[in-house]
C-alpha positions in Angstrom: 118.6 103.2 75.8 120.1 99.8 76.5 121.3 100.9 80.1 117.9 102.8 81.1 115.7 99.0 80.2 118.7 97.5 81.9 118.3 99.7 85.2 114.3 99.2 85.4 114.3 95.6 84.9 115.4 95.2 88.8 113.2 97.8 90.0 110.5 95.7 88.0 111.4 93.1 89.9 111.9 94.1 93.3 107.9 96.0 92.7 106.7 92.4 91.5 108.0 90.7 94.4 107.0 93.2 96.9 103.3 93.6 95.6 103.5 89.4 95.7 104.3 89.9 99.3 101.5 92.3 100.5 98.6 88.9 100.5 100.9 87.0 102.4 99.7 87.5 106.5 101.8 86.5 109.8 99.9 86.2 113.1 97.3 88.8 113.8 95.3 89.5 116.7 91.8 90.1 115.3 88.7 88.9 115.9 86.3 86.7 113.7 82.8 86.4 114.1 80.0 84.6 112.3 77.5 82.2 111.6 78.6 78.8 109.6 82.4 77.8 109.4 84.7 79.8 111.5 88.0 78.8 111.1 91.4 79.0 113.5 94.4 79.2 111.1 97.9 77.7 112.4 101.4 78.1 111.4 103.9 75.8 112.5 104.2 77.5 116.0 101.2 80.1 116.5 97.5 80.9 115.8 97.0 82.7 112.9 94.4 85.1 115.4 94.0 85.1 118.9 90.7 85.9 119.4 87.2 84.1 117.9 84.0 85.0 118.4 81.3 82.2 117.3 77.9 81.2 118.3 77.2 78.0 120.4 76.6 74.9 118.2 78.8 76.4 115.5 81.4 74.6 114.1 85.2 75.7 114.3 87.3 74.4 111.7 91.0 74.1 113.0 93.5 74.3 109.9 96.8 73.3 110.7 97.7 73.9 106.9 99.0 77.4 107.0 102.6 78.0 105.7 102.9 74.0 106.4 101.0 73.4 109.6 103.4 72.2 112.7 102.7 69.7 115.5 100.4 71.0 118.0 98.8 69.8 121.6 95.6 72.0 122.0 93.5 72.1 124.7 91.8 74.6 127.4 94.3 75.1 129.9 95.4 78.2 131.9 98.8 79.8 130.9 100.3 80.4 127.7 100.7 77.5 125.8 104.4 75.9 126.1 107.3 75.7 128.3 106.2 76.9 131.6 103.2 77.0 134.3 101.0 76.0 131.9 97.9 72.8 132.3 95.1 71.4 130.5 91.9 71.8 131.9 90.9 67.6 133.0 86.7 68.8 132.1 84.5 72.1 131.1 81.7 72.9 129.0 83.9 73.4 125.9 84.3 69.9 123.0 85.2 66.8 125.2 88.8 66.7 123.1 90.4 69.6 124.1 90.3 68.3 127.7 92.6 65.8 129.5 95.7 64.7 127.4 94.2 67.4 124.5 94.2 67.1 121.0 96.8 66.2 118.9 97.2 67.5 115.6 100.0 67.4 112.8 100.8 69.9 109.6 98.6 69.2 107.0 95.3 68.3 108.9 91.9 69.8 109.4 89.8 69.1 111.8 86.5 70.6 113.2 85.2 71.4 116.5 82.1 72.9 118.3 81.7 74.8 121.5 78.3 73.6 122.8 78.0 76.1 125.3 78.2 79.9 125.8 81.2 81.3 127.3 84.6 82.3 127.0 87.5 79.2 126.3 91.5 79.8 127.0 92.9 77.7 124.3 96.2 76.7 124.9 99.4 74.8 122.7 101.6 72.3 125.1 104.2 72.3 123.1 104.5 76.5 121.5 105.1 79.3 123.9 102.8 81.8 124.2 100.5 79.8 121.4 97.2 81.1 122.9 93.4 81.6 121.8 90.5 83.0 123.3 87.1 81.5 121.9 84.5 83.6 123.2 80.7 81.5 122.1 77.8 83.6 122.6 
C-alpha cells in the first residue's frame, strides 16, 4: 500500500502543476474588439496580441505589467519594431505620443491611449524585434 500512495503522489503533482499551467498565455495573435477599455498586454519583449480592433474615441489601455512588463519605445512606425529598417512615423492621425521620439514606457506601468480617428495604425517597439501591433479604429 505504502509504495502505490508513494507512486501517485508525483503524478499528483506533476497533474497539479500542469493544470496550474494551462491559464498561463504567451503571445497570441488574436483580435480584440469592443466598446469601453480595450487593453494591449506586454511582456518584457512582445505584445501579448497583435492585432486590436476598437472604435474611434475609445480608450486603449497599454499594460506593460504582464509577466513583469519590460522597457519599451512605442510608436507608429513602419517595420518591425527593433534592430533593423525600422522608423517612427514624425505625425498621423493616431494619439500625438506615439509620434516623433515615441513613448516611453517601463515594467510595471499602465498607461492609456485613444485613436481619435478611423483607420488602421502600425505600432511598432524600437527597441524589441519583430514587437509589432496592428490597431485597426473603425
Amino acid at each position: 500500500m505504502k509504495k502505490l500512495v508513494f507512486g501517485f503522489i508525483p503524478l499528483l503533482l506533476i497533474f497539479t502543476l500542469a493544470l496550474a499551467g494551462c491559464g498561463k498565455g504567451g503571445a497570441s495573435s488574436g483580435t480584440t474588439t469592443g466598446g469601453s477599455g480595450d487593453t494591449i498586454g506586454m511582456t518584457g519583449t512582445n505584445f501579448s496580441q497583435h492585432s486590436l480592433t476598437v472604435n474611434a474615441n475609445t480608450p486603449v489601455h497599454l499594460d506593460n505589467t504582464v509577466n513583469g512588463g519590460g522597457f519599451h519605445i512605442l510608436c507608429v512606425g513602419t517595420g518591425n519594431g527593433g534592430e533593423g529598417p525600422s522608423s517612427c512615423a514624425q505625425s498621423g492621425d493616431g494619439p500625438s505620443k506615439l509620434y516623433g521620439s515615441g513613448l516611453t514606457i517601463t515594467g510595471g506601468q499602465k498607461q492609456d491611449i485613444t485613436f481619435p480617428k478611423a483607420g488602421t495604425y502600425h505600432i511598432i517597439c524600437t527597441v524589441h524585434p519583430n514587437m509589432v501591433i496592428e490597431v485597426t479604429v473603425k
